[in-house]
VMD Tcl script that draws the C-alpha trace (Angstrom):
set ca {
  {97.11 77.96 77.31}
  {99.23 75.12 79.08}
  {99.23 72.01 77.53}
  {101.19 69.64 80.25}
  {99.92 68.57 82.81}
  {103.08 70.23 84.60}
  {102.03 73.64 83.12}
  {98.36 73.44 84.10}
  {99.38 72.81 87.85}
  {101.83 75.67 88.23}
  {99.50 77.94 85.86}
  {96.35 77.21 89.04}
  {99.19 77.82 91.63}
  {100.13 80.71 89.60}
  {96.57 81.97 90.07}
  {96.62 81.27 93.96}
  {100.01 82.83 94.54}
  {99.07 86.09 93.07}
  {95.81 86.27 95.09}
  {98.15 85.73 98.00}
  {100.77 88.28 97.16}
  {97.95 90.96 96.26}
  {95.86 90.68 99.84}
  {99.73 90.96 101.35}
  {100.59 93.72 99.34}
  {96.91 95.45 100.30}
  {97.47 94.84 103.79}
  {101.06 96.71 103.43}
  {98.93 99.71 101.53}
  {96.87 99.86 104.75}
  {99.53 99.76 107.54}
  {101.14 103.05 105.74}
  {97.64 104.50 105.37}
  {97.11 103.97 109.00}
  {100.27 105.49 109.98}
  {99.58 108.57 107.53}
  {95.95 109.19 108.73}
  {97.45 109.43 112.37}
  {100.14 112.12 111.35}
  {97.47 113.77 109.57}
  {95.38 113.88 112.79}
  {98.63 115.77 114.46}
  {98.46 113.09 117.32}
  {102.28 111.77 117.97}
  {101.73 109.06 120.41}
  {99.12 107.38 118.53}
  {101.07 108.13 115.07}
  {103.74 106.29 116.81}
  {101.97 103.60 118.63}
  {100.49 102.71 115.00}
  {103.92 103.36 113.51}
  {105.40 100.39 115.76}
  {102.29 98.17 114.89}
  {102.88 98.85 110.86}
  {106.94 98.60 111.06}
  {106.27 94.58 111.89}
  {103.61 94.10 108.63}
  {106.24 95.97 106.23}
  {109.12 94.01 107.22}
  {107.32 90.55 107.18}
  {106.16 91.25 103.54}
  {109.40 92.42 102.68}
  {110.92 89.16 103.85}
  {108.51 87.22 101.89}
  {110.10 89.21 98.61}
  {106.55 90.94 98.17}
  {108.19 93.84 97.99}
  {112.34 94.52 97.81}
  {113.76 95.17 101.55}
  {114.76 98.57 100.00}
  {111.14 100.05 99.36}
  {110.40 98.25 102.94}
  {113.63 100.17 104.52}
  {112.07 103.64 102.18}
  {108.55 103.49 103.45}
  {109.54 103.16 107.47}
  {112.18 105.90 107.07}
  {109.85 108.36 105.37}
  {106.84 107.67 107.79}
  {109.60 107.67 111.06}
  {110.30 111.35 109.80}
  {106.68 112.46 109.42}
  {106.30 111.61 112.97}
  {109.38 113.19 113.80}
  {108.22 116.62 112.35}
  {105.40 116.51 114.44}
}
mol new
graphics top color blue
foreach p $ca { graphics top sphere $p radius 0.5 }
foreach p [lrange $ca 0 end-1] q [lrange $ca 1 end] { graphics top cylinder $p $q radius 0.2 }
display resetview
């Protein structure tokens, strides 16, 4: 356990950060399972209305370095071509 007083505060901001990063990272999880369950329902429009919506959420937690730009850039190119083989 910390014994500073320096390493006691950043071990509680530790513990607030990561609750942070884990409801971001959970409401990345759901934008993609959003977009899936509309290409699973075989509707295009709304699978790309909801695409649009979801593109926004993955690249603001990517710029926040929850996850690396890469994955971000992976997950909309893989969805875009779902929708495209509607």
């Amino acid at each position: 356990m910390a014994n500073s007083a320096q390493a006691r505060k950043r071990a509680r901001q530790a513990i607030t950060c990561r609750a942070h990063n884990f409801s971001l990272r959970s409401e990345l999880r759901t934008a993609i399972k959003r977009v899936r369950q509309a290409i699973a329902a075989g509707d295009k429009a709304a699978a790309q209305a909801v695409f649009s919506s979801s593109v926004s959420v993955i690249d603001s937690i990517a710029d926040k370095k929850i996850i690396h730009k890469n994955k971000a850039a992976r997950h909309k190119s893989r969805l875009s071509a779902a929708i495209k083989a509607l």
